[in-house]
C-alpha positions as CSV (number, residue, x, y, z in Angstrom):
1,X,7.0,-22.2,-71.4
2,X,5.9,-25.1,-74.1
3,X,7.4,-27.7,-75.1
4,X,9.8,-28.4,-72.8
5,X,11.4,-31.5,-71.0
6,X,12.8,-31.8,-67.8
7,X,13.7,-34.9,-66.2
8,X,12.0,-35.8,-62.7
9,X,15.7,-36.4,-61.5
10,X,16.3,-32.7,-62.1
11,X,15.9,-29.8,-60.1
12,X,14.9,-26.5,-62.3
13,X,14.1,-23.6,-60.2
14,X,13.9,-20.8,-63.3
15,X,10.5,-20.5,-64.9
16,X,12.6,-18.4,-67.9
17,X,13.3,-21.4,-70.2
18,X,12.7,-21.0,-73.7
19,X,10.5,-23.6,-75.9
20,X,11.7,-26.7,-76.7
21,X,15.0,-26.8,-74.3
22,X,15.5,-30.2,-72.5
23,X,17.3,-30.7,-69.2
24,X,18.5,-34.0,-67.9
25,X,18.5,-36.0,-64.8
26,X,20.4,-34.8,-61.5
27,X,21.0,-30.9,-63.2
28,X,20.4,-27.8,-60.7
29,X,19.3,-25.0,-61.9
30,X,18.9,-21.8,-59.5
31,X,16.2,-19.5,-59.9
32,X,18.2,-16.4,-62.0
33,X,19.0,-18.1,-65.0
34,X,17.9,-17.6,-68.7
35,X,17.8,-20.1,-71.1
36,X,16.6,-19.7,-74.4
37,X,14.7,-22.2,-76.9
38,X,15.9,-25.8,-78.4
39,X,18.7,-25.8,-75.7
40,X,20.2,-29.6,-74.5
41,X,21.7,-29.6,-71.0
42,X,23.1,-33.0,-70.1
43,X,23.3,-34.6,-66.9
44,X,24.9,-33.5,-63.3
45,X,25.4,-29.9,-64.3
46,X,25.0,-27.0,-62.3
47,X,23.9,-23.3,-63.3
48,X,24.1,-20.7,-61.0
49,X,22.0,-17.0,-60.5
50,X,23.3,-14.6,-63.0
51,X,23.8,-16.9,-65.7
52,X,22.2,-16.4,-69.4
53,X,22.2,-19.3,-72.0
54,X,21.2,-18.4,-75.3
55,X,18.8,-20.3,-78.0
56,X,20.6,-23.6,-79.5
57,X,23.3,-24.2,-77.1
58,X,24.2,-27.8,-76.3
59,X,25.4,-28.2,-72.5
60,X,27.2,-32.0,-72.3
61,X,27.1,-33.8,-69.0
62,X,28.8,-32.7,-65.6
63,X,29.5,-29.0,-66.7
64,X,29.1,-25.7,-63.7
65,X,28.3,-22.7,-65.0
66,X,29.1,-19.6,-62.5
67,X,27.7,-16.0,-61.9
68,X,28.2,-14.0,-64.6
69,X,29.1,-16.2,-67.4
70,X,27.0,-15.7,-70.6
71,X,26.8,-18.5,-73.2
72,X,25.4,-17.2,-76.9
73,X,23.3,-18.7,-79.6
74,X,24.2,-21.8,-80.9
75,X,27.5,-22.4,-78.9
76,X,28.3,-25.9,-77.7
77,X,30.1,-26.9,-74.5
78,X,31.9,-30.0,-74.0
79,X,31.5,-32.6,-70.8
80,X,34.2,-31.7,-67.5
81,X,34.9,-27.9,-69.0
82,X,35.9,-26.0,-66.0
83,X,35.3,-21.9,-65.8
84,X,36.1,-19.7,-62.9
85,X,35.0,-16.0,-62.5
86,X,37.7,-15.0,-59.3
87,X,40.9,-14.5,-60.5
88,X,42.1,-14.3,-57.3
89,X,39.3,-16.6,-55.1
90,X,39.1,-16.9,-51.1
91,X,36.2,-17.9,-49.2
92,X,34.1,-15.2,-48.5
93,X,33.6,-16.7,-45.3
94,X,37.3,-16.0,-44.2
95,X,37.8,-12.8,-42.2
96,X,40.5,-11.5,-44.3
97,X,39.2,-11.8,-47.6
98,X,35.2,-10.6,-46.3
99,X,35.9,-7.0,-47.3
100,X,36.7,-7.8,-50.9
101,X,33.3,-10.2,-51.0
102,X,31.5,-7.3,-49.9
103,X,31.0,-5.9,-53.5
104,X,31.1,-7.5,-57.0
105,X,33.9,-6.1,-58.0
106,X,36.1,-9.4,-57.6
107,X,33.8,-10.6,-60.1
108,X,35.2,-11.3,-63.4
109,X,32.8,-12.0,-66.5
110,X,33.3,-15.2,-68.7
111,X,31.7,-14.9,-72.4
112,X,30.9,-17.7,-74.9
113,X,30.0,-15.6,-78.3
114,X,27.9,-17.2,-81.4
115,X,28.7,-20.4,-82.4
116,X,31.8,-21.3,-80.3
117,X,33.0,-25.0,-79.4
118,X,35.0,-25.8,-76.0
119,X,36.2,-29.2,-76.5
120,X,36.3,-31.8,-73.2
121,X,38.1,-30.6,-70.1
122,X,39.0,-27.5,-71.8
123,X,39.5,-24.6,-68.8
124,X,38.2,-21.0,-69.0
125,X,40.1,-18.3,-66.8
126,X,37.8,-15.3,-65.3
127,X,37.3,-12.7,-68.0
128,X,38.2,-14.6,-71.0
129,X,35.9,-13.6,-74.4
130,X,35.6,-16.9,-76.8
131,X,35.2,-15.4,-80.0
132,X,32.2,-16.5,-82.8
133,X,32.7,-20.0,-84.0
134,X,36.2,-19.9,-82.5
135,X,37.1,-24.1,-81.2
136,X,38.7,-24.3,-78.0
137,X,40.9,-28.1,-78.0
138,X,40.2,-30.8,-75.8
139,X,42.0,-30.4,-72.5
140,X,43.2,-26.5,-73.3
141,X,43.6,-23.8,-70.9
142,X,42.4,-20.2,-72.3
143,X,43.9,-18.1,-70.5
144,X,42.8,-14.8,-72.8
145,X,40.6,-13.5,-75.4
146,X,40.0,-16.0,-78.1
147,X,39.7,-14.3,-81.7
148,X,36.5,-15.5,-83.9
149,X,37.1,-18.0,-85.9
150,X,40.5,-19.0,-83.9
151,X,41.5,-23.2,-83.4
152,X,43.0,-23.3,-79.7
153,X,45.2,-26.0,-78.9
154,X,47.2,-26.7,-75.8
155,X,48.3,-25.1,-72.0
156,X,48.7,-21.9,-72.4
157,X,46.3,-22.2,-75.2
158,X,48.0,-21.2,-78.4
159,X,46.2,-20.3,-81.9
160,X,46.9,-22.9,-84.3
161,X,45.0,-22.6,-87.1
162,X,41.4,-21.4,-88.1
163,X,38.0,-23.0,-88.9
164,X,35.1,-22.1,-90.2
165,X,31.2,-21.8,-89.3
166,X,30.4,-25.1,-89.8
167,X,33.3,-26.7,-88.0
168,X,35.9,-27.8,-90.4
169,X,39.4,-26.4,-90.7
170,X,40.6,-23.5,-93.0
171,X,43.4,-23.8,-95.0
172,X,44.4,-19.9,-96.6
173,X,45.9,-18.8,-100.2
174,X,47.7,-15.7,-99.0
175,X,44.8,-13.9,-96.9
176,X,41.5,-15.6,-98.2
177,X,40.1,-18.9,-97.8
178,X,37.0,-20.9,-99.1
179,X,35.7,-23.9,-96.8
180,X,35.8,-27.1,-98.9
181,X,32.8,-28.0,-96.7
182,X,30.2,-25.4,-97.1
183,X,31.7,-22.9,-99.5
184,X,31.9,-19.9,-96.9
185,X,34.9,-17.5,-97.6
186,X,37.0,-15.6,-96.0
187,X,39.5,-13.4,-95.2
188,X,42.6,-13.2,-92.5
189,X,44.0,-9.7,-91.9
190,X,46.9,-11.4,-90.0
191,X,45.3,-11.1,-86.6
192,X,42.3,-11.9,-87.1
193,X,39.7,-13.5,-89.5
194,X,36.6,-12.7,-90.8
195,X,33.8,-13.7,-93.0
196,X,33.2,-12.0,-96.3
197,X,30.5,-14.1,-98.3
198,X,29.4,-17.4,-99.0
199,X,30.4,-18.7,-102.8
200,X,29.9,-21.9,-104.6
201,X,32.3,-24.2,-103.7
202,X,35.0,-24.5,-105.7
203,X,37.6,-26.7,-107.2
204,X,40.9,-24.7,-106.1
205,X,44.6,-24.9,-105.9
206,X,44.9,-24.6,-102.1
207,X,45.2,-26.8,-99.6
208,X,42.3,-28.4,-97.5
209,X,44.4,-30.5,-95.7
């Protein structure tokens, strides 16, 4: 490990922390963990064994991540977001529910793919996928798979419109679409969209609104 801060308010037990991640003041971190390079994790957060944070990600303050989640490059995670891996959670401590805590199977997976954005007090249901550079509202509840790309807005969390790599909204011509930001193009097939090249920006009848 070089290069890397951690506050003397914190409590870090992983030595698998990648160079130039910094972790702030009253955050635990438990033994399995991952974290890859030039991460930021804020303050009063908690990651628990099993979890793996890729290179790039920004943490904000007072987040929990739980077993099983997996957070990819460059994805960025708003302060208060709430996931939960048991769709169906008792204590493991109570006598009727101590058979199904005797395996993993109650265990569902939560994953964070390249580049996504959950905005502040967003919640994340066990299992749910968050596509590449999809944005996840302020305050929204995903209760399924998010497609790449995908703006989600609201409780359920509904599609609303599309952005692109860098952040800002996408307004389509038909099935194609240029970023007025960065120039990066690309296509909607009417479920999903997907990147097919980066052009010169251009001047262009469409929308950016």
């Amino acid at each position: 490990m070089g290069n890397i801060f951690i506050h003397p308010l914190a409590l870090v037990e992983t030595d698998r922390i990648g160079s130039g991640t910094r972790i702030w003041a009253f955050t635990h971190i438990l033994p399995d963990v991952t974290i890859g390079s030039n991460c930021n994790i804020g303050e009063h957060c908690f990651i628990e064994n099993g979890v793996a944070v890729g290179d790039n990600v920004t943490i904000k303050n007072s987040n929990m991540l739980w077993e099983g989640m997996t957070i990819e490059d460059g994805v960025f995670i708003g302060p208060h977001v709430s996931f939960a891996n048991d769709m169906y959670p008792r204590s493991p401590r109570l006598s009727q529910a101590r058979q199904r805590y005797s395996t993993k199977s109650w265990l569902l997976a939560i994953v964070i793919k390249e580049g996504a954005s959950l905005g502040a007090g967003s919640i994340i249901l066990p299992g749910v996928e968050i596509g590449e550079f999809a944005m996840v509202g302020a305050g929204a509840v995903v209760t399924k798979r998010v497609p790449p790309y995908a703006l989600l807005k609201g409780n359920p969390g509904r599609i609303s419109g599309w952005v692109c790599q860098c952040g800002q909204p996408l307004a389509f011509d038909g099935l194609g679409a240029i970023c007025a930001s960065c120039g990066l193009s690309f296509e909607n097939n009417g479920e999903e969209v997907h990147v097919f090249g980066k052009k010169k920006v251009q001047k262009c009848s469409q929308s950016h609104s």
